[in-house]
ZADO-372568 format. One record per residue (C-alpha): residue number from 1; residue in three letters; x, y, z. Coordinates in pm, whole numbers, plus 50000, padded with zeros to 5 digits. Layout:
BEGIN
@resi=NUM	resn=Ala	c1=X	c2=Y	c3=Z
...
END
This chain:
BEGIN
@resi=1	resn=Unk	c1=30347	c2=61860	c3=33138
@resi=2	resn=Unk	c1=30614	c2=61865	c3=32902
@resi=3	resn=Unk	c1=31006	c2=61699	c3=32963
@resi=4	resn=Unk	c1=31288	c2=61885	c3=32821
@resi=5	resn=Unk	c1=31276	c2=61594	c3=32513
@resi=6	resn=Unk	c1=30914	c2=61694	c3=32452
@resi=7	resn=Unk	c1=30999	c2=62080	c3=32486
@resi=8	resn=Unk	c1=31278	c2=62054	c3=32233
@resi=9	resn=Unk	c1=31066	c2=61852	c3=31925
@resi=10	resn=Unk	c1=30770	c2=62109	c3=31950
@resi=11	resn=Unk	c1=30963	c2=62389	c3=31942
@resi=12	resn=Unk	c1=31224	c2=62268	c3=31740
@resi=13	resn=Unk	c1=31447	c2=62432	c3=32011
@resi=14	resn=Unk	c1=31776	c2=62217	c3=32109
@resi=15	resn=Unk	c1=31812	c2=62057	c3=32457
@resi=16	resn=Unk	c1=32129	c2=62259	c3=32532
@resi=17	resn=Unk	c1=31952	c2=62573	c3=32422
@resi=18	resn=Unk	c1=31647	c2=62500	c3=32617
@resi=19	resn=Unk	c1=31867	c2=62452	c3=32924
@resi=20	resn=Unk	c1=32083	c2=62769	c3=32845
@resi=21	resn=Unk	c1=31769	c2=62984	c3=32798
@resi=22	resn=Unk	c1=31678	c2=62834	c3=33202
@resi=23	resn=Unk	c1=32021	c2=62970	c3=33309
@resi=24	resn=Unk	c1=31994	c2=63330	c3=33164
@resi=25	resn=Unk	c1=31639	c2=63360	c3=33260
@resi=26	resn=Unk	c1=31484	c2=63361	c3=32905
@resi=27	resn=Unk	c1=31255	c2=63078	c3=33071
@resi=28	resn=Unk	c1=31127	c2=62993	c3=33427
@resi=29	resn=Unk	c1=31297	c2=62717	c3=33580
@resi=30	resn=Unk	c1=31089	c2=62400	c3=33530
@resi=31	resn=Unk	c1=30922	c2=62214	c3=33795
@resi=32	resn=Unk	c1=31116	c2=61865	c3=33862
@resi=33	resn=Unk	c1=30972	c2=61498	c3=33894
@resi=34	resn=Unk	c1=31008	c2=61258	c3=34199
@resi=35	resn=Unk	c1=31300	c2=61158	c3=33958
@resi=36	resn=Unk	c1=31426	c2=61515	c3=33937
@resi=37	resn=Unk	c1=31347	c2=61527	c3=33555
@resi=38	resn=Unk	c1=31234	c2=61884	c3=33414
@resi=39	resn=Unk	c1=30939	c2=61900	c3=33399
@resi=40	resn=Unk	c1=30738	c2=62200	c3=33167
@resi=41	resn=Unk	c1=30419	c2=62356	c3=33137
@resi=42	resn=Unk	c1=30224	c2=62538	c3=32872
@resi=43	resn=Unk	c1=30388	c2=62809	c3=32923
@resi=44	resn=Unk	c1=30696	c2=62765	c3=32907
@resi=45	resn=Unk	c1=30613	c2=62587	c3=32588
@resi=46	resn=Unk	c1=30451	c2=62919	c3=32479
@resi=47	resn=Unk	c1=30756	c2=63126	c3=32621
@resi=48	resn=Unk	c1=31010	c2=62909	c3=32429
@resi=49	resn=Unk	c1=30805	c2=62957	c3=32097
@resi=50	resn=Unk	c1=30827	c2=63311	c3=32135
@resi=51	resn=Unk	c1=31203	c2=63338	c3=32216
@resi=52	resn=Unk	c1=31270	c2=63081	c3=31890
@resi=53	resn=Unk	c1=31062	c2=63327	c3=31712
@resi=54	resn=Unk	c1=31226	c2=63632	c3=31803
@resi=55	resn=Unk	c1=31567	c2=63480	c3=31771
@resi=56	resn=Unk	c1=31487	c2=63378	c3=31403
@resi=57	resn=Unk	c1=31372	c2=63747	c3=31344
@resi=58	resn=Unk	c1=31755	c2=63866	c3=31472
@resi=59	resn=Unk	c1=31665	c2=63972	c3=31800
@resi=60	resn=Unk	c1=31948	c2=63945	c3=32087
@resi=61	resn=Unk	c1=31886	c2=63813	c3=32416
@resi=62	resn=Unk	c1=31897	c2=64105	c3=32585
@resi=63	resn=Unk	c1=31614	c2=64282	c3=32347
@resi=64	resn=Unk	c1=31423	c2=63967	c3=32378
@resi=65	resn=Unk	c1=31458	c2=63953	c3=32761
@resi=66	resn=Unk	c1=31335	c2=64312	c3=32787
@resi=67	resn=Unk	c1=31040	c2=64208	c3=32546
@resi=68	resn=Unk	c1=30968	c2=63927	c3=32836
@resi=69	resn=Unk	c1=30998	c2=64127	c3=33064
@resi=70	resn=Unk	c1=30778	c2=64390	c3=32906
@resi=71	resn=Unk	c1=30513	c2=64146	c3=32799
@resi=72	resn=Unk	c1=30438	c2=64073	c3=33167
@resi=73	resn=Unk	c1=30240	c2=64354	c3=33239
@resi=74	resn=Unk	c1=29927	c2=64344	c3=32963
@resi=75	resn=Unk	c1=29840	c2=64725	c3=33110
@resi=76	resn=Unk	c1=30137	c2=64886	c3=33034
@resi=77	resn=Unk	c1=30160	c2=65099	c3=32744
@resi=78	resn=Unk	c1=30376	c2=64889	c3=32424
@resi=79	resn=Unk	c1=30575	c2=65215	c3=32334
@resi=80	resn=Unk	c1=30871	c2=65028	c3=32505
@resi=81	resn=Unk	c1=30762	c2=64736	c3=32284
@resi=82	resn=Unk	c1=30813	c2=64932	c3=31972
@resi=83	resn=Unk	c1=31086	c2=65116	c3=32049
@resi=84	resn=Unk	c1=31289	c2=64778	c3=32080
@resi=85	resn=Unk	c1=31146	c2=64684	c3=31724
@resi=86	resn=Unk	c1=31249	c2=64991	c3=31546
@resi=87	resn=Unk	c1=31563	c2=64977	c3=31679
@resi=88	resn=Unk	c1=31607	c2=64633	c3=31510
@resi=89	resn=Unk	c1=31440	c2=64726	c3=31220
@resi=90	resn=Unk	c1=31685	c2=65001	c3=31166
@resi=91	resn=Unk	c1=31995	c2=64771	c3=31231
@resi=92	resn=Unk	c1=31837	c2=64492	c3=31004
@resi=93	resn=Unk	c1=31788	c2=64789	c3=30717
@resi=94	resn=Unk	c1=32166	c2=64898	c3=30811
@resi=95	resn=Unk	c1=32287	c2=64551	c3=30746
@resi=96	resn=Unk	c1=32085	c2=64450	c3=30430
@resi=97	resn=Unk	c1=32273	c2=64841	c3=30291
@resi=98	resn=Unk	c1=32597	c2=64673	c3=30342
@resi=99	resn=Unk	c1=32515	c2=64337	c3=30209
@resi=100	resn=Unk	c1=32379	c2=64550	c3=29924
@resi=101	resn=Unk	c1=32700	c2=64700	c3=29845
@resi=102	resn=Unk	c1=32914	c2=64395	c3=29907
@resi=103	resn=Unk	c1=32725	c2=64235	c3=29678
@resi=104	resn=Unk	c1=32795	c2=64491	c3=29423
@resi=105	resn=Unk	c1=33161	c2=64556	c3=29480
@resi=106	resn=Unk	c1=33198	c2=64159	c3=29483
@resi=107	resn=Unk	c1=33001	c2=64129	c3=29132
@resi=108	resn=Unk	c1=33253	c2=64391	c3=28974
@resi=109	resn=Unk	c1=33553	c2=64211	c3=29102
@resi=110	resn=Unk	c1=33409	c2=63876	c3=28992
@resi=111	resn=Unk	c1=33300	c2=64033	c3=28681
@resi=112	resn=Unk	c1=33637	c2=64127	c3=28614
@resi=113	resn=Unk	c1=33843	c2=63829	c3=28637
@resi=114	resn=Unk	c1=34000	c2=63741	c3=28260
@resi=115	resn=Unk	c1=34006	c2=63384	c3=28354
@resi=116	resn=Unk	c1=34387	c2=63334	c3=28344
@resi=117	resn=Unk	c1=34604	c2=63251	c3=28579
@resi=118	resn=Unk	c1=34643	c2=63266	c3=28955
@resi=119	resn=Unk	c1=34911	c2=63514	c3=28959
@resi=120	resn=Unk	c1=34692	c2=63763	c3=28713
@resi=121	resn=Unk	c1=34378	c2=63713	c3=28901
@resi=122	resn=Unk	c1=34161	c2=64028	c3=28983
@resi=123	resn=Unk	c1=34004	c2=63824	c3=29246
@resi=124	resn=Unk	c1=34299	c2=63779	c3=29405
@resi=125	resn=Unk	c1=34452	c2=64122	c3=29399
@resi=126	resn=Unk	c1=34123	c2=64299	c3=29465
@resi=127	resn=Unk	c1=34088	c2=64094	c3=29782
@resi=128	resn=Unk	c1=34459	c2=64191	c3=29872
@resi=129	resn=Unk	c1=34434	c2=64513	c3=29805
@resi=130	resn=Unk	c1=34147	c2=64742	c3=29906
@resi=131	resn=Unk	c1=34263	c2=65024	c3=29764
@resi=132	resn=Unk	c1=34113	c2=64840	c3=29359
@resi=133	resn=Unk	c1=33755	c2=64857	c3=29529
@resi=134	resn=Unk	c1=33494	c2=65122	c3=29415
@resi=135	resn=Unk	c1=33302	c2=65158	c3=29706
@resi=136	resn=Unk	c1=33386	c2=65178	c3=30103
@resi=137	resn=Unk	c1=33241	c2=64825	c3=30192
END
């Protein structure tokens, strides 16, 4: 058995998170001591790996409390499973596009700054005025 102290340095999950993850049903709520301390099992040490996990890949709660919720029943077919992935796939792809171009349209601004002064700054006037960028950003 785990406490909420022990939970947190494996996982390298915060306290507060830990306990917020109890509230919104990410995790089962721990058994409790005579002294009413949480008290957690392997599992939910397993559980709060994979939520950590997921959250580092992007994943939302919700997606990640379907995936739980999924992952219950080891019979079921995953095409549920996947579907969730692909849809984050696709919205990580659709992000990494825009950071694409907004790292483009931002290296043409930067790349056009003469160096002078703050009142004849490219910079300045591109970010003030949208209408001097190339691309729809």
């Amino acid at each position: 058995m785990f406490s909420i102290g022990d939970l947190s340095r494996r996982t390298g999950v915060k306290v507060p998170t830990i306990r917020y993850y109890e509230e919104t049903g990410l995790i089962d709520p721990p058994e409790r001591s005579a002294g009413n301390q949480r008290r957690y099992g392997r599992d939910a040490l397993e559980r709060l790996a994979f939520v950590r996990h997921a959250r580092e890949l992007g994943l939302s709660i919700e997606a990640i409390r379907e995936l739980v919720i999924l992952g219950q029943d080891p019979d079921r077919p995953c095409a549920e499973i996947d579907r969730i992935a692909v849809e984050h796939l696709k919205e990580i792809r659709g992000k990494i596009a825009r950071l694409k171009r907004l790292e483009k349209e931002l290296a043409r601004i930067v790349a056009s700054c003469r160096h002078g002064r703050v009142d004849d700054c490219q910079v300045i006037r591109s970010l003030a005025d949208h209408s001097l960028c190339e691309t729809e950003h």
